[in-house]
N, C-alpha and C positions, 0 to 999 in steps of 0.2 A: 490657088492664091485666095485665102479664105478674108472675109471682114476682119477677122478677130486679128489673125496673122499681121494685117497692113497697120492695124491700130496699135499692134503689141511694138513692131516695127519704128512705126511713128515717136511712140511713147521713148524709143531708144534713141531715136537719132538727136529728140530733142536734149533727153540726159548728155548726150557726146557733146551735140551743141554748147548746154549751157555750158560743162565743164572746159570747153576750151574757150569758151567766153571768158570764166573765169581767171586761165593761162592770159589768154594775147590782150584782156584788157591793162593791165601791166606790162604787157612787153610792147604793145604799142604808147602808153604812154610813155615810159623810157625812151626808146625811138624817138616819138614825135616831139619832146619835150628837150630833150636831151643829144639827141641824132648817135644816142649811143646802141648800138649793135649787145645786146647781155645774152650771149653764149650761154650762161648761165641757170637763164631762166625754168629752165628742162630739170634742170639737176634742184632748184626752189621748190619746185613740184615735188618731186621726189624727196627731199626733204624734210615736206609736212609730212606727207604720209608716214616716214621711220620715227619722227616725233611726234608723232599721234600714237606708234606702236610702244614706245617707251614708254610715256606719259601714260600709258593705258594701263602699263606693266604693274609700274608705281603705284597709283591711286584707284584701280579697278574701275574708272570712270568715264563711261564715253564722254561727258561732257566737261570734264575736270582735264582731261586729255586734248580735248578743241580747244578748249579756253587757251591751257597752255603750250600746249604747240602753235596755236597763231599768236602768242604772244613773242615763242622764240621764231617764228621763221620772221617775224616782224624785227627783230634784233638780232637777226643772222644779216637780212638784207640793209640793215643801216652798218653792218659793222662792215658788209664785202665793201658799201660804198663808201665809206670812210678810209679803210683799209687801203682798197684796192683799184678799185673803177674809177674814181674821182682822179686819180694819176692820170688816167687814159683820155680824160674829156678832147677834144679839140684835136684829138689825133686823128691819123689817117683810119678806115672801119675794117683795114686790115689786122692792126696793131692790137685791135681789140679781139681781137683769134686769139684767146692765151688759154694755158690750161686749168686753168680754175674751174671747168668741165670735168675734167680727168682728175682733178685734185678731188675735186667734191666725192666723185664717184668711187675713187679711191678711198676715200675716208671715211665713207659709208660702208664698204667692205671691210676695213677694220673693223670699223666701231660693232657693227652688226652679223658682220659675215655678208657669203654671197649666195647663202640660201634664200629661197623666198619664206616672206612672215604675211601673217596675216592680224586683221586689226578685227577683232568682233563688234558686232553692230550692235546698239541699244536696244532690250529684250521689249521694249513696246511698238518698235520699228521694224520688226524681225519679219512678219509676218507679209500676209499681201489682201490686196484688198481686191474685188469683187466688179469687172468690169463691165461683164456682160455675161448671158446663161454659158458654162464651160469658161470662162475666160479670165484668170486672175492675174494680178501682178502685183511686183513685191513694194510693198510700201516705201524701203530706204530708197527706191528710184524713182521714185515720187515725190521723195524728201530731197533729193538731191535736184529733181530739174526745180523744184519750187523754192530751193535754197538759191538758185542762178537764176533762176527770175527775181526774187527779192534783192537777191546783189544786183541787179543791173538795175534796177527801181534806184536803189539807193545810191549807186554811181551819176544818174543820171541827175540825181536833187544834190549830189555833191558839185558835180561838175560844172551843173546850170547854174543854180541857184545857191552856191556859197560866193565867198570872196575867193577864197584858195583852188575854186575850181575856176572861177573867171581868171587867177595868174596864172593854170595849168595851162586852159586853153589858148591865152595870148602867149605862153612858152610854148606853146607845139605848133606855133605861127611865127611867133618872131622873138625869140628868146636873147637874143641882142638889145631889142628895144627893150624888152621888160626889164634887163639889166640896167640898162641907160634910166631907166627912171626911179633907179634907188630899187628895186627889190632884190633880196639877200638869194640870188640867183643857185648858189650852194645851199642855200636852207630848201629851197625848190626841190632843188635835183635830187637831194637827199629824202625827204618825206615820196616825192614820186616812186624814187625807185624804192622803199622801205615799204611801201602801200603796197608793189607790185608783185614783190614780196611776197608779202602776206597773202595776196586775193591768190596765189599762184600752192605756197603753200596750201592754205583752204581747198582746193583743187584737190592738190592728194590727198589730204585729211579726209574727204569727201567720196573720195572713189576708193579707197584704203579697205573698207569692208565687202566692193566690189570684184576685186582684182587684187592678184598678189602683189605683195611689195617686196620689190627687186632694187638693184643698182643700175637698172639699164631702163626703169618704167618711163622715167623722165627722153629718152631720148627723141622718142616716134613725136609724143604729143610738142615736143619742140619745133620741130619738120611744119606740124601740123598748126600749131598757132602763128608761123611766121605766113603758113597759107592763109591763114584769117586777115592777119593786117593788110596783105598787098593786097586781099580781093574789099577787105572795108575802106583803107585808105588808111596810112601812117597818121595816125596821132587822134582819131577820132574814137570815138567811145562806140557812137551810134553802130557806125561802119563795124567796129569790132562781133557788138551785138548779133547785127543782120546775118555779116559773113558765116559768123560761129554756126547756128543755128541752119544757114544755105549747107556748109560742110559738113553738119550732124546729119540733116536728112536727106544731102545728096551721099553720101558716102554709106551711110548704114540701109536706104533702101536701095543703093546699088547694090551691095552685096549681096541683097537679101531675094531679090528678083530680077539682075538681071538677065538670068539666064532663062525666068518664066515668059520675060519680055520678050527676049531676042527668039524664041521659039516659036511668035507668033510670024516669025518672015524669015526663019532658016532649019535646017533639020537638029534635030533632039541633040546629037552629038556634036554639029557646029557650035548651037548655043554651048553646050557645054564646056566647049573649049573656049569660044570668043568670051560668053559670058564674065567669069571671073576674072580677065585679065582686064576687060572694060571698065569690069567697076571700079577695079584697083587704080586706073587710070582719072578714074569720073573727075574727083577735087582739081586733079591739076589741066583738064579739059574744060573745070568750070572757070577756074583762073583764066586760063587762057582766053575764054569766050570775053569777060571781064576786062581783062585789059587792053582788049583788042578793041573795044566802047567805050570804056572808060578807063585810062592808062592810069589814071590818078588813084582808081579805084570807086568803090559806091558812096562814099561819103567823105573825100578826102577832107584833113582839118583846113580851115583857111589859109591860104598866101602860100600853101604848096602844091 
């Protein structure tokens, strides 16, 4: 288990981190604002990423390509809640199990097929950069965890210090009162989930020159951002932040050691066996520790 190794390690778990930062800060907003359950969210992911490969197709532009695919997943997600979600408000979080999952993913296999595509990365990002003597790494993962730090920066001056994040916040608290005192409660729900949208989109746009783009990419990181909310707390941003970041470096340095770990206190092929099945475990053994402390989570929003 060498320095360079844990550091290369680190640098990854934080990339996973932010980008599911970038997932369940939207699907927690939705949730905490709205108490609506969006199935969907996984398949918005997936999403960006096939409209970043289109877009890219078109215009040969990685940047012309971001522009415009976060401007359509941003008017994908006003149109599903227009369309479709806004029916389901106030219903039971069964009702909200529909297949707008399967549709989506269905319609990405038309449109696209069900082969994997890939998005090429901007020829000045290509490269990697120089960490330590032997030790490089590639610059777009670099771009991307500092792309999730700058979006949580800017979530955070949205949400504190605007007006629209002070109605978000008192919506993910008590969204009854905020209605009662005159705010357009549907103009709310509708920009939250259209944001969530987008940040969620971004996410694929983001990892798209990382990893193939499939119809089934969107499903795992869905699983995985509803882990984020319950361990940050339904409706809070911060929470989402903390959690994301807890599951990028518990989950990618379990994989990555725990079998060099478990070796120090059992024989080479016990680790071996125990190892990998522990890690795969790790995230929902950290929830558990979580909720068993704190049931509300690490930063539940107020009044829930």
């Amino acid at each position: 288990m060498s320095a360079g190794l844990v550091i290369v390690q680190i640098l990854n778990g934080l990339q996973l981190g932010v980008l599911l930062f970038l997932i369940a800060a939207g699907l927690t907003l939705v949730f905490g604002v709205m108490d609506f359950i969006n199935l969907a969210h996984g398949a918005q992911y997936m999403l960006g990423a096939y409209l970043a490969v289109a877009f890219f197709a078109l215009t040969d532009s990685f940047l012309m390509a971001l522009v415009l695919a976060l401007a359509a997943a941003l008017a994908f997600g006003l149109a599903l809640e227009f369309l479709v979600f806004r029916h389901l408000y106030g219903r039971d979080h069964l009702d909200h199990v529909i297949g707008i999952l399967l549709f989506i993913n269905h319609g990405v296999k038309l449109i696209w097929g069900a082969a994997p595509l890939s998005l090429p990365m901007p020829d000045l990002l290509s490269g990697s950069v120089r960490l330590m003597d032997g030790l490089l790494y590639p610059v777009w993962r670099l771009v991307v965890i500092a792309s999730g730090l700058a979006t949580a920066a800017f979530l955070y001056l949205l949400v504190v210090h605007t007006r629209t994040g002070m109605l978000v916040r008192a919506g993910a608290s008590n969204a009854r009162m905020v209605s009662a005192l005159g705010v357009d409660i549907r103009r709310l729900f509708m920009i939250v989930f259209g944001f969530g949208a987008m940040l969620a989109g971004f996410a694929g746009i983001m990892v798209a020159p990382i990893l193939s783009v499939d119809p089934g990419m969107g499903d795992t990181v869905l699983i995985l951002a509803f882990v984020v909310i319950v361990i940050g707390g339904i409706g809070s941003i911060r929470g989402a932040f903390v959690a994301a970041l807890l599951i990028g470096l518990v989950d990618t340095l379990g994989r990555s050691f725990s079998v060099d770990i478990l070796r120090l206190i059992m024989g080479p092929s016990s680790a071996r066996t125990v190892g990998p099945a522990l890690a795969s475990m790790s995230i929902y053994l950290l929830m558990a520790v979580v909720l068993y402390v704190r049931p509300t989570g690490l930063f539940p929003a107020k009044a829930r």
